[in-house]
N, C-alpha and C positions, 0 to 999 in steps of 0.2 A: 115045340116052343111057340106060346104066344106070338103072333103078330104084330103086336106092340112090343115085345119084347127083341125084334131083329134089333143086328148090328147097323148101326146109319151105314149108307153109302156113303164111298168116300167121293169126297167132292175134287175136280179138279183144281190144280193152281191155278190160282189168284193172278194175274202181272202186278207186279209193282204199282204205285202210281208214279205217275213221269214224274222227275225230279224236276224242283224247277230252274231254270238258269239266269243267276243271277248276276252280272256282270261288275264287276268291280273297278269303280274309275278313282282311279289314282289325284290325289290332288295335283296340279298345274304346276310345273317348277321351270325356271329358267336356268340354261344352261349356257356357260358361253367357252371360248376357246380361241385362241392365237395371238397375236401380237398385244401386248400387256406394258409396254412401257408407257404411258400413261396413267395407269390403274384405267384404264377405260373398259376392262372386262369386268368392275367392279369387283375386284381383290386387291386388296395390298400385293406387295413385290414385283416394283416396278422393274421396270426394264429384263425380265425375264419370261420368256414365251411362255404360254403355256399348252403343251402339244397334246392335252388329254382335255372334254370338256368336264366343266367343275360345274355345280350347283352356283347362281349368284343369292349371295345374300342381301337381300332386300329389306330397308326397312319396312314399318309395318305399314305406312302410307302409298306403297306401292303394292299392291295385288296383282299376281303374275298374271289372274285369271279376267281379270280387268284390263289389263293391256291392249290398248290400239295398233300401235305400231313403234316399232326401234329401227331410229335412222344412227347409221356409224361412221361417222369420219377418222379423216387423219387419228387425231389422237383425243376424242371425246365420241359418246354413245348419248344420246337420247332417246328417254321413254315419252309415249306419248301414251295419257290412260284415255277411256273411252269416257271418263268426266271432261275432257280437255286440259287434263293439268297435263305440264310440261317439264320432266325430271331431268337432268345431266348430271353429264362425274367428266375426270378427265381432265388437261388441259384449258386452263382458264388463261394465257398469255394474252389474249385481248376481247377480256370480258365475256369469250363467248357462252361463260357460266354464270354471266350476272357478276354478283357479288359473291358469291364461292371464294374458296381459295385456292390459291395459283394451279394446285396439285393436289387430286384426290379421287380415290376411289369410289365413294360413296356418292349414292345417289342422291342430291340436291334438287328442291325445286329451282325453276328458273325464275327467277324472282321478277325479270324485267316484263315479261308476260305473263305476270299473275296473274293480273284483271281481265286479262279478256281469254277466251273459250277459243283454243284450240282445234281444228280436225284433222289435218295433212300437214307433217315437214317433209325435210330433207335437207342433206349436207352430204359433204364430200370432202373438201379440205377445212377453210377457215371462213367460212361464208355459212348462215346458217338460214333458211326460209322455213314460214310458218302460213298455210292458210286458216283464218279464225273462222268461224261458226257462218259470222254473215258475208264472208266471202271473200274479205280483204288478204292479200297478201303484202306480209312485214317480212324482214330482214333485219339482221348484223352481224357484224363480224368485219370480213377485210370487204373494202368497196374499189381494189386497184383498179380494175380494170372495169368499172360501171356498173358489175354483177349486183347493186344494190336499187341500179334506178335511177345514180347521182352520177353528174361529173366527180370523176375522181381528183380531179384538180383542185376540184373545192370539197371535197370529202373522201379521204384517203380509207378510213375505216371511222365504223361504227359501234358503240362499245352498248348504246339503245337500240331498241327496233325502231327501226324506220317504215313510213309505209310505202310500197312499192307497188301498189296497185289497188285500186280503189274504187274504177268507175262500172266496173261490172263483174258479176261473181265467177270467180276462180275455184275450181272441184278438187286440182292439184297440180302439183308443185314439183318440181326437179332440180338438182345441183349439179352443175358440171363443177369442173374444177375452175375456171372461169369464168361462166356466164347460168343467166337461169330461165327455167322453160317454166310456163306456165300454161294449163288448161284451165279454159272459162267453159261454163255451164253452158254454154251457147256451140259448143265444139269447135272453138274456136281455139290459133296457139298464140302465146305471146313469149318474147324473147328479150334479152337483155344482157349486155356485157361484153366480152372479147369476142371477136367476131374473124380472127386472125386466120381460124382452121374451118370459116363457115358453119361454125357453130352456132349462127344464129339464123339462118335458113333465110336469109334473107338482106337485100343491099346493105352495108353500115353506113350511119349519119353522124351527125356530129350529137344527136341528141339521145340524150342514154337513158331516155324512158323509156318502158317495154314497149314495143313495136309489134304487131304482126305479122304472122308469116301467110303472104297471101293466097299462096299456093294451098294450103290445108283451108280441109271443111268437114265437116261431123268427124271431128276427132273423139274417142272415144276411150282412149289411156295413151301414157305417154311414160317414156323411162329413159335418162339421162344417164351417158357415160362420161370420162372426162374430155374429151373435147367430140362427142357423136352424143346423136340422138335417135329414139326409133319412135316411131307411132302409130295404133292402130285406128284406121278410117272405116267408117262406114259407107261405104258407095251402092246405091239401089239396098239389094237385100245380099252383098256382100261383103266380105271383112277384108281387108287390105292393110298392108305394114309399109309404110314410106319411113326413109329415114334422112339425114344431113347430117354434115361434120366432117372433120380428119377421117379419114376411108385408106390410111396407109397400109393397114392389116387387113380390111377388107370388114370392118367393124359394119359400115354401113351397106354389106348385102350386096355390094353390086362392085363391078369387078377394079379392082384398085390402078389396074394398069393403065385404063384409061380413065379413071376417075379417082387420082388420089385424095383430092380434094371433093366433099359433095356439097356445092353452095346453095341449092335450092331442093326440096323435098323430092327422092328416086322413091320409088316403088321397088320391093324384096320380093320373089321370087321365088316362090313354096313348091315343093312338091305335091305336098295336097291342099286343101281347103283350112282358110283359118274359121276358127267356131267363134261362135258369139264372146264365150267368155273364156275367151283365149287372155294370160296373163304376158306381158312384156318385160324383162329385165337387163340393163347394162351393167359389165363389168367395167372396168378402166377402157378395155379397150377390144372387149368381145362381147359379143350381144347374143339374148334368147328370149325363147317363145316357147310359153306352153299352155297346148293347146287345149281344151277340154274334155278330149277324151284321153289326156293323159300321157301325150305323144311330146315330147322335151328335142326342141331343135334348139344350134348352138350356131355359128357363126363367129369369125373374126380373126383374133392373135389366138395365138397356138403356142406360143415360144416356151411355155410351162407346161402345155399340157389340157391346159384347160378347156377344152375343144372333150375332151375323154379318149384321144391316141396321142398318138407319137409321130403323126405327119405335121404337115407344114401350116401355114395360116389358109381357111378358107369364107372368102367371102358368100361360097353357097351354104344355106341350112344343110344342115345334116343331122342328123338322130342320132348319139353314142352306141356305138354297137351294142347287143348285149342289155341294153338299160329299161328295167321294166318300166312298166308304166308309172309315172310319177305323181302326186297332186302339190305340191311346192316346191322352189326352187329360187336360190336368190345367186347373185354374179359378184364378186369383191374384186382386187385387183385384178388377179392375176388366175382366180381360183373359183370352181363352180361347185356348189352342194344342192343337195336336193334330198326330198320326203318322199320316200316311195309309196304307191297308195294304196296299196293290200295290205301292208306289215306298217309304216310309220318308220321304216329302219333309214336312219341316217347315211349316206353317201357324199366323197366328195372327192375330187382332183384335181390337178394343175399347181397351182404355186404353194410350196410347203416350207417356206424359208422360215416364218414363226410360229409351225406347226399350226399352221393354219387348215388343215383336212383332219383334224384331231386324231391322229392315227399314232401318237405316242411317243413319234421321233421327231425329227426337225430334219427329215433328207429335204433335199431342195424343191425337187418337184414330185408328181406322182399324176403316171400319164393314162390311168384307168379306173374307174371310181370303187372306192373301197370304204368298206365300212367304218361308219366314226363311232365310238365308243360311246353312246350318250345315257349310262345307265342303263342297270337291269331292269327289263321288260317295259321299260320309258317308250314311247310313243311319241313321234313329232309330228304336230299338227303344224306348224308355221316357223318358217326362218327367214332368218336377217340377216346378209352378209356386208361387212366392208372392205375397206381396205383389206386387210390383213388378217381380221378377226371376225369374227362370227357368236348370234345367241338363233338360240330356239327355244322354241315354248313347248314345253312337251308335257305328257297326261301319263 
């Protein structure tokens, strides 16, 4: 046989080429869950809990994926987008919808702060605060107890924004249930309103304009429960959590037995080191911190659960047993959720009265964190807890 004529060699296999990996992101949706008598989870069917989270339906002027921040009160929810516009639903009984009507699920702009640019709110009951773009912080809502800046003698509520602060820029904002904290760019705190539970960290006067609290200095984030506070300082090249307020549960970190009351800013007491961009959160009346490698400590009232067992109230941090590492986490009344940070898988426990842990039922409490249903292969990047109800953003 010719030599041109042999059979070819056979060649070995080829691999494949790598396939390539294409990751698929889901659009942005919001989700909310629990107490619904308002419509303030934005659904119709008032006054009936809802113990599973639901899609919200958004008009087209709200983009989920645009969203800033959602502050949740008593019985209204506000969106804040990152244009600064400012959306609510909810109970409107004193204006704190604008012009809305009285009762409604849908999200309305706020008409009374149309014109001016929006960055930071927060609310808690019926008092609502806003810091705008250049730094000013407004309010309305209820003014009883001075939480607006005003004698309440001469202005009982507010159904406009008022401005409550003006002479230096303000980064953010806090609502107690009756008084409000505010951080200035300078790290400095300012206080305002009932002062009955040492919620304002500082002597009361008869003058109910925001005040300082002198005792803080490079404050650096701040987060308000209803009658406690907590804050994280920067000292030399360390991080530090001082808190004030009602300390009956032991909310403010340091031991209640001899400090029911904390009228001047205590220093909290970590196990380990707080990080730079350690996050701060209050419930009604249990406080957390999470830290930036992922580590979720809890403190405070316990009487639900909310703590992640079944013992009693404690004023030390402590970490949920069991609980991986986390990267969000918000505190509502009674009840703690969190965003785990490998999976995005929803968690949450303590007060379940209006299926507020999204778990399907309505049992009263639930003293171990268990998975919230938020959609097939949904992803939570960020949540927002209130009172009773709760949204998250999920991918």
């Amino acid at each position: 046989m010719d030599k041109n004529d042999q059979e070819p060699k056979e060649q070995p296999d080829q691999p494949e080429p790598a396939k390539e990996f294409v990751r698929v992101l889901h659009p942005k949706l919001v989700f909310s869950w629990g107490c619904n008598a308002y419509g303030q989870l934005g659904r119709p069917g008032t006054q009936k809990p809802c113990s599973l989270p639901e899609i919200v339906d958004f008009t087209e002027e709200i983009i989920p994926g645009s969203i800033k921040q959602i502050a949740i009160g008593l019985g209204n929810t506000y969106i804040l987008m990152d244009s600064g516009e400012l959306y609510g639903n909810g109970l409107n009984n004193i204006r704190q919808l604008g012009n809305a009507e009285f009762l409604g699920h849908e999200f309305k702009k706020i008409e009374n702060v149309d014109e001016l640019v929006i960055d930071n709110i927060a609310v808690l009951w019926d008092s609502i605060y806003a810091v705008t773009r250049s730094g000013n912080v407004i309010g309305w809502g209820s003014n009883a107890y001075g939480q607006l800046g005003l004698d309440p003698g001469l202005v009982f509520s507010s159904r406009t924004p008022v401005v409550i602060w003006q002479d230096s820029k303000v980064v953010q904002v806090g609502a107690g249930l009756r008084h409000c904290v505010m951080l200035m760019k300078k790290g400095r705190v300012l206080t305002c309103g009932d002062s009955k539970k040492g919620q304002l960290g500082r002597p009361w006067t008869e003058d109910f304009r925001p005040q300082e609290v002198k005792l803080l200095r490079n404050v650096k984030q701040i987060a308000v429960g209803q009658y406690h506070n907590i804050a994280l300082v920067k000292i030399q090249d360390d991080y530090k959590v001082y808190s004030w307020g009602l300390n009956a549960q032991g909310q403010c970190g340091v031991d209640p037995s001899s400090n029911p009351i904390v009228s001047i800013p205590m220093e909290i007491k970590f196990s380990d080191p707080i990080m730079k961009a350690s996050s701060l959160r209050c419930g009604w009346s249990h406080s957390g911190l999470l830290n930036s490698d992922g580590q979720l400590y809890l403190w405070g009232d316990n009487r639900y659960g909310q703590l992640g067992d079944d013992q009693s109230a404690s004023y030390t941090p402590k970490r949920p047993a069991t609980l991986a590492l986390v990267k969000d986490f918000d505190l509502g009344f009674g009840h703690t959720v969190v965003a785990l940070a490998e999976t995005g898988m929803l968690l949450a426990w303590g007060d379940n009265a209006y299926g507020c842990c999204g778990i399907g039922d309505t049992v009263p409490q639930v003293n171990m964190p268990v998975k919230t249903c938020v959609g097939l292969k949904r992803v939570a990047v960020r949540i927002f807890a209130g009172y009773k109800q709760n949204f998250a953003l999920t991918v």
